[in-house]
C-alpha positions in Angstrom: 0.0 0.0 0.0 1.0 3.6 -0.4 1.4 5.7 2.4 -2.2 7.5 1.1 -3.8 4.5 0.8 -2.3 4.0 4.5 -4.2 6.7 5.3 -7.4 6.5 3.8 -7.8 3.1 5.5 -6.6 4.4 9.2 -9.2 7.4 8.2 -12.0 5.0 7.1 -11.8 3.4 10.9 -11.6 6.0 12.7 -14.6 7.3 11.3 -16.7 4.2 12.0 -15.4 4.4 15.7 -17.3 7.5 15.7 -20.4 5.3 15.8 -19.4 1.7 16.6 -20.4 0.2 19.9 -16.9 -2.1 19.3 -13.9 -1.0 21.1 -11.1 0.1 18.8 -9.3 -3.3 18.6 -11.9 -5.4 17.2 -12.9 -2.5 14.7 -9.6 -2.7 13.2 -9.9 -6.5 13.0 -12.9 -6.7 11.5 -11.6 -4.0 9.1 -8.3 -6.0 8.5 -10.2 -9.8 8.2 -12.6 -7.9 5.6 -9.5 -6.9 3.6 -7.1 -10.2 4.0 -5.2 -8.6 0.6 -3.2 -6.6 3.3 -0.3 -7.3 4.1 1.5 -7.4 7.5 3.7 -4.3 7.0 0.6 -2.1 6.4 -1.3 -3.4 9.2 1.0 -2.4 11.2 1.3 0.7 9.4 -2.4 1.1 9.7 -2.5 0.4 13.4 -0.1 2.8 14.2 -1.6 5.3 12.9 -4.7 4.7 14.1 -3.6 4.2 17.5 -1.7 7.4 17.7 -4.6 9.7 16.7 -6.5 7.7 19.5 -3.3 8.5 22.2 -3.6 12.3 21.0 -6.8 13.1 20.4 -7.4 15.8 23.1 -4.2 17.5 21.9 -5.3 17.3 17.9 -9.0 18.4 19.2 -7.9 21.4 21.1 -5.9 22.3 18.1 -9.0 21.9 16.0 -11.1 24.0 18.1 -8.6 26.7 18.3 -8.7 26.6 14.4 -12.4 27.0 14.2 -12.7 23.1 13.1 -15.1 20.2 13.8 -13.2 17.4 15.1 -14.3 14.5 12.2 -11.9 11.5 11.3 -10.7 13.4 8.5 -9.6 16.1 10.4 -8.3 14.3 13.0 -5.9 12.9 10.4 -5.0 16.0 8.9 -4.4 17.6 12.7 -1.9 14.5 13.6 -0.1 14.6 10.2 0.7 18.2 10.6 1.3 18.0 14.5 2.8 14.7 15.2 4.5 13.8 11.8 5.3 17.3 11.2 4.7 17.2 7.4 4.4 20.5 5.7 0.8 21.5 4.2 1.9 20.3 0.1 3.2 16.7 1.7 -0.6 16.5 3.4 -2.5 18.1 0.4 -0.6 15.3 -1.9 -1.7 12.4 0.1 -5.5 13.5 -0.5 -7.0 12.2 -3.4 -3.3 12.2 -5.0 -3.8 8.3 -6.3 -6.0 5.4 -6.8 -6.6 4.6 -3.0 -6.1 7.6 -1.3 -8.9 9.7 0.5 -10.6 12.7 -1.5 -9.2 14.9 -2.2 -9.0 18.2 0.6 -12.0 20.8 0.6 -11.5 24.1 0.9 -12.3 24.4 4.8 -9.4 21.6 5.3 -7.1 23.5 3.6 -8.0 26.3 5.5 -7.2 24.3 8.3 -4.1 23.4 7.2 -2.6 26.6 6.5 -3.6 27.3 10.3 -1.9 24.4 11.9 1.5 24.5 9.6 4.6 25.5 12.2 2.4 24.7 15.4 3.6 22.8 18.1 1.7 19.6 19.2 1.8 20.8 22.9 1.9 25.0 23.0 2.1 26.0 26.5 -0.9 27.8 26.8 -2.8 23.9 26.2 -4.6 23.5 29.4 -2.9 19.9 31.8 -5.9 18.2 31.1 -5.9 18.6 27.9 -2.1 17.5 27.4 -2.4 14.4 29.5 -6.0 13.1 27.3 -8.0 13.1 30.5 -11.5 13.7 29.9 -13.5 15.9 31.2 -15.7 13.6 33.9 -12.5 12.0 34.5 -10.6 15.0 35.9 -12.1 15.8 39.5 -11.9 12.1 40.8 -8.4 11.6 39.4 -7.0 14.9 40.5 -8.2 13.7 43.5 -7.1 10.5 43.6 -3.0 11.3 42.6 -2.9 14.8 43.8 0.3 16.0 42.4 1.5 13.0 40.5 -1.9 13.7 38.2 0.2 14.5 34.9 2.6 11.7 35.5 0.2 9.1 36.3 -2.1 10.2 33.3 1.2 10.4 31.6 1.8 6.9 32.1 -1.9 5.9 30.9 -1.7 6.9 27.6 1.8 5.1 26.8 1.3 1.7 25.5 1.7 -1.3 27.5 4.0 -3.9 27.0 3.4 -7.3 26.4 2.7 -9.2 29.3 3.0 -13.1 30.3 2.1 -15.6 32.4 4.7 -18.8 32.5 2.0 -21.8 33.2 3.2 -23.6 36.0 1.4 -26.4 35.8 3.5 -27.2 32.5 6.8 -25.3 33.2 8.5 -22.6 35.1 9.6 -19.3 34.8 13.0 -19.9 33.5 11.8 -22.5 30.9 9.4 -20.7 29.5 11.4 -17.6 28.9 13.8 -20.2 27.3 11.0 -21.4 24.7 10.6 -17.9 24.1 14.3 -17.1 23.5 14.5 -20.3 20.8 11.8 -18.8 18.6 13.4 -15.5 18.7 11.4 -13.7 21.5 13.3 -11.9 23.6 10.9 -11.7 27.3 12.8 -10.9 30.7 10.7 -11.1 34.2 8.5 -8.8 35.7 9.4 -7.5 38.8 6.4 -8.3 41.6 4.9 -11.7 40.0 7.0 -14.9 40.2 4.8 -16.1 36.8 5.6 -13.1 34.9 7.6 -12.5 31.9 7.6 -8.9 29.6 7.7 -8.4 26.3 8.5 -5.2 24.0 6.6 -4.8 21.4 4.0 -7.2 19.7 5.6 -10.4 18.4 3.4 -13.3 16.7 3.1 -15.0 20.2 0.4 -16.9 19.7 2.3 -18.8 16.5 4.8 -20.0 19.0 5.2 -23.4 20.1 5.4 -21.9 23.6 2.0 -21.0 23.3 0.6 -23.6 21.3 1.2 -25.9 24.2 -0.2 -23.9 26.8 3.3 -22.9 28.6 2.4 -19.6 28.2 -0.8 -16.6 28.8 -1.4 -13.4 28.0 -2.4 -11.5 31.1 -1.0 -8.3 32.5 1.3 -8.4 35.8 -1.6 -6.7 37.5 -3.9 -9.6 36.7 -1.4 -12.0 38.0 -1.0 -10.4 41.0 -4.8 -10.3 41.9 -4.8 -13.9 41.3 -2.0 -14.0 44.1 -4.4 -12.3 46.2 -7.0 -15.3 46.5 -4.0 -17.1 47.7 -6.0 -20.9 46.3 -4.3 -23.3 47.6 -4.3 -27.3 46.3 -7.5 -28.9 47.2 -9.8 -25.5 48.1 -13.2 -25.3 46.7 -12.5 -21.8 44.7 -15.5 -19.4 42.7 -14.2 -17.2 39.4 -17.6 -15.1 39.7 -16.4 -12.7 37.1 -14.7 -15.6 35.0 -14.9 -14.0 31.4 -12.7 -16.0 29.1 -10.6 -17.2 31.7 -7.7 -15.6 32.4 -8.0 -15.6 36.0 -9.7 -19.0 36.3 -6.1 -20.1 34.6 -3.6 -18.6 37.1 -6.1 -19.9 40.3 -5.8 -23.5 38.3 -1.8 -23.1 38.3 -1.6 -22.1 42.1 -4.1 -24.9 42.8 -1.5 -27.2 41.4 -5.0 -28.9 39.4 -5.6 -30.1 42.5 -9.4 -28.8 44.5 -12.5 -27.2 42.4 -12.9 -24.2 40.4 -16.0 -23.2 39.1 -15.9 -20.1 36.1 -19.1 -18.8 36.9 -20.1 -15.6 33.7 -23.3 -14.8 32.4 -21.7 -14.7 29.2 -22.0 -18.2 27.3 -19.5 -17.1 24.4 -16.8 -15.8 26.6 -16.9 -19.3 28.8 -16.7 -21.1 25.9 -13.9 -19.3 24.7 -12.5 -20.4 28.2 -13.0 -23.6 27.5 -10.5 -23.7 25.0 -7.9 -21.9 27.2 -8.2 -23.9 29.7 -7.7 -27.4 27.4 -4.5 -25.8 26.3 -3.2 -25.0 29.5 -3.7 -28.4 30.8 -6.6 -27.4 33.2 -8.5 -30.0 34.7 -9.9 -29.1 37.9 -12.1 -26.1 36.4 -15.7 -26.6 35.2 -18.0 -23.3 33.8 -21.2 -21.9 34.8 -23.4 -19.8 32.7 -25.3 -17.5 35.0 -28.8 -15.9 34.4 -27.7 -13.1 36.5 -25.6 -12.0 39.7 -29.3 -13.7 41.5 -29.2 -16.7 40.0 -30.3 -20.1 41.8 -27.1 -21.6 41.6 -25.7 -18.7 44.3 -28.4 -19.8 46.9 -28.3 -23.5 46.2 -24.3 -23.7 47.1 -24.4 -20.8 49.8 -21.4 -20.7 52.4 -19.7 -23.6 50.3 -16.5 -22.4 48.8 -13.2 -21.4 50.9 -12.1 -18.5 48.0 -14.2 -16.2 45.7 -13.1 -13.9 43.5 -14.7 -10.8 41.7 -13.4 -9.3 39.1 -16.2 -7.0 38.6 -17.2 -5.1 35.8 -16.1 -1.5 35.5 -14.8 1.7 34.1 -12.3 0.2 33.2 -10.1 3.1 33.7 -6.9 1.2 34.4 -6.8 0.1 31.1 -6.6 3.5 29.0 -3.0 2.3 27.7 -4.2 -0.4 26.1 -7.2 0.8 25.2 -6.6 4.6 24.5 -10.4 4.5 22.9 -12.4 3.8 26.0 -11.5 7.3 27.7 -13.7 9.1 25.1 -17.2 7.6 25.2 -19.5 10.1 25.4 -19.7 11.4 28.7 -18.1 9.0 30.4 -19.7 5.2 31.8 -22.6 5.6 33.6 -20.7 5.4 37.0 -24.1 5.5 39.1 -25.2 2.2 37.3 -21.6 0.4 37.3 -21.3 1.0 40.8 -24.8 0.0 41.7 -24.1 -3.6 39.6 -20.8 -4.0 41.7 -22.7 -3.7 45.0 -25.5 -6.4 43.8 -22.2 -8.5 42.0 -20.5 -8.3 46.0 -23.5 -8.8 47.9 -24.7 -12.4 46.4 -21.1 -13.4 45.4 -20.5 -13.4 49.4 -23.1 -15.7 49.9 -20.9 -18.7 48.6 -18.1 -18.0 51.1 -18.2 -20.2 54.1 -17.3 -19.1 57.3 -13.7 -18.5 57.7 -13.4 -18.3 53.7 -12.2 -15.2 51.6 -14.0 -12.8 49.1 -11.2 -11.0 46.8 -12.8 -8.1 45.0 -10.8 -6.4 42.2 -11.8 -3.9 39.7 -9.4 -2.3 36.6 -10.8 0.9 37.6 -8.7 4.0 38.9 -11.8 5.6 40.8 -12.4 5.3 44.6 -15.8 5.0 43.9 -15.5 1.3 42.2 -13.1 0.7 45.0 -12.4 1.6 48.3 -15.9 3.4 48.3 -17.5 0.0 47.0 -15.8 -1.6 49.9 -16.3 0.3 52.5 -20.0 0.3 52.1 -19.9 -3.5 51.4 -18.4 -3.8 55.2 -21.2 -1.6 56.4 -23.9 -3.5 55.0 -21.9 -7.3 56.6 -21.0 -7.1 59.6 -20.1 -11.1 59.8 -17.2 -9.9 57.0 -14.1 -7.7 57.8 -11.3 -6.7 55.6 -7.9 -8.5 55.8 -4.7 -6.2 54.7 -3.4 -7.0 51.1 -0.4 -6.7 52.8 -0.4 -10.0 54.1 0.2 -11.8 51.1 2.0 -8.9 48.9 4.3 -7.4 51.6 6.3 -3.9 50.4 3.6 -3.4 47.4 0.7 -3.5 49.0 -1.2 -1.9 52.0 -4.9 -2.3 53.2 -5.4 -2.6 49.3 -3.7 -3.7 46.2 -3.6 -0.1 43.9 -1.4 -0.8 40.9 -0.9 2.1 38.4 1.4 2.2 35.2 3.1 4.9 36.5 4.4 3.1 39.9 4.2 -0.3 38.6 4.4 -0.6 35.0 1.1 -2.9 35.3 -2.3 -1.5 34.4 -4.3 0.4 36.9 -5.6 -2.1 39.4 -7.2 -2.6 42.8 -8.3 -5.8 45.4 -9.0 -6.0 48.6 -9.3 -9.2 50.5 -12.8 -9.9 52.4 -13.0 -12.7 54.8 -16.3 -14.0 56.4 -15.6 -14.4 60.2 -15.2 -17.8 61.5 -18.1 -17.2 64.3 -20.6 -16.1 61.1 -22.9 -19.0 61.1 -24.1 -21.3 64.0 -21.8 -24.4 64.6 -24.6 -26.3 63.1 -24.9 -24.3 60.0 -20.5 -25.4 59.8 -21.1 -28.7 59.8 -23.6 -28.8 56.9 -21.2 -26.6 55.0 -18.5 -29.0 55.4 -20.5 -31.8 54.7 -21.5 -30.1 51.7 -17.9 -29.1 50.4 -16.6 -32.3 51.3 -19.2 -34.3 49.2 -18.4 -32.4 45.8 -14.5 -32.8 46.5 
């Protein structure tokens, strides 16, 4: 492809991200598996592109505004050509409707536009902090909050992509052996810092067309995932609830510290994303996991097996703030999730995922949100409403990164924004009679 037919394509997306319910990824996937005739180089030429509009689109929208310009795909494109790529106004004006594939030709508002953004700097310094760090505008007040004066380096941080992430499967291999798979077919991963599983990779080799990961030795999943994981602490032979399970990615770790020995259910109320757990968990080797499609939070299955696990996790679902580096998109839905409704789904999520803990058992909640309100606020008001439950300190199990609570940011960490807090149902919460049937119970489905 030509570097205009580069850009008509990287246009093309980003103006059906303007109305796509699909996250940016899997637009650009379906664009690219609709158009197999391209070829690697401009894929990546095409990603790239599109990606870095998405990293600096405050910054090109300020610059719009200050020229008098809707922000549109187009002129989104035209705004990061002349700001980020500095290209002078004839190189931009030639890769518009200068060839077969490129984009039409520019109008006479564009090159208007042009002319006003030719010699401009990407980041004046009359561009308001917000603005230069891509925070949105509902965003701001909690997170200004939250960091206090490490606001532009933590937002900083957000909007730089992530590495590449691995979990080494120990229930195939270790650390060191998996890192040496790597190595033989040329990928070059050294180990992350807090989790014993995890290995880091620059950039975005062709992982999953490794033998490594054909075999199951190896996941993708973020150091901050991994480390939640840690934080259920399953040990060989517990009864253990995903409740959050997704495709799997947690259900996989707890499987590997389990040593396939005990029960995990993958509870989701999503039947496609189980399945696609299914086939996760075959390659990894994971036997000791079954999957539960759920109606809802409510559903029977909760009150039938009531104070009969020893761990539960939640992952719930949320804002997923901590995830802006990979997913620079999600910052700039319109006017920001719904937080009133997220949290509100969280507190019903907590409230009957408790139910399955028994007495003495543990409830990890986690979130890949930033905010206090999917967080510490969601806890704290959690402990209000149970008073058989008290908080144990993360501590305890991640000494000299944690305190009361796991908080993981990019900046700090180099993980994605995360946050857990361990829950544990007091021994003394049901009647000594109520104990024995749980055990009973537990010990008649081991």
């Amino acid at each position: 492809m030509t570097p205009a037919a580069r850009i008509a394509a990287a246009a093309e997306i980003l103006a059906e991200l303007d109305h796509a319910p699909a996250p940016a990824d899997a637009v650009l996937a379906n664009y690219l598996k609709a158009r197999r005739f391209i070829g690697a180089k401009d894929r990546a030429a095409i990603a790239e592109l599109l990606y870095g509009i998405l990293r600096r689109r405050a910054r090109l929208d300020w610059h719009l505004e200050q020229a008098g310009a809707a922000p549109s795909a187009r002129t989104r494109m035209i705004a990061e050509l002349a700001l980020a790529q500095h290209r002078s106004p004839a190189e931009i004006a030639a890769l518009f409707g200068g060839s077969r594939y490129a984009a039409p030709p520019l109008d006479a508002g564009e090159r208007r536009l042009l002319g006003h953004l030719a010699g401009r700097r990407l980041e004046p310094p009359e561009m308001p902090e917000r603005v230069r760090v891509e925070c949105p505008d509902w965003a701001e007040t909690p997170l200004r909050a939250l960091f206090g004066p490490r606001f532009a380096e933590e937002l900083a941080a957000l909007n730089r992509p992530a590495p590449l992430d691995l979990r080494a499967n120990a229930l195939k291999a270790d650390r060191e052996t998996v890192r040496a798979a790597l190595a033989a077919e040329g990928i070059v991963a050294t180990p992350t810092p807090f989790s014993p599983w995890g290995l880091r990779v620059e950039g975005r080799p062709p992982l999953s067309a490794t033998r490594a990961f054909r075999e199951g030795l190896v996941e993708v999943q973020d150091e901050g995932s991994q480390l939640l994981a840690s934080l259920v602490d399953a040990r060989p032979g517990m009864q253990v609830v995903d409740f959050c399970a997704g495709a799997g990615g947690k259900t996989l770790a707890l499987a590997a510290t389990m040593a396939n020995k005990g029960r995990i259910v993958a509870c989701d109320v999503s039947a496609r994303r189980l399945e696609q757990a299914g086939r996760r968990l075959r390659r990894a080797g994971v036997h000791n996991a079954e999957r539960r499609t759920l109606s809802s939070e409510r559903d029977p299955w909760v009150k039938r097996h009531k104070g009969q696990f020893d761990r539960v996790l939640v992952d719930a679902p949320c804002s997923g703030t901590g995830t802006w580096r990979r997913n620079p998109d999600a910052r700039w839905g319109r006017g920001g999730p719904d937080l009133a409704e997220l949290t509100a789904l969280q507190a019903k999520i907590l409230d009957s995922a408790a139910r399955l803990v028994r007495p003495g058992g543990r409830l990890v909640y986690g979130t890949c949100s930033l905010l206090r309100a999917e967080n510490e606020e969601q806890v704290a008001a959690f402990l209000a409403a149970h008073p058989d439950v008290a908080s144990v300190p993360a501590a305890t199990l991640l000494p000299g990164l944690a305190g009361d609570f796991l908080r993981l940011t990019p900046a700090r960490h180099g993980t994605d924004g995360f946050f857990a807090a361990i829950l544990e149902r007091r021994p003394e919460a049901a009647a000594p009679a109520e104990q024995e049937t749980s055990r009973q119970t537990v010990s008649s489905i081991s």
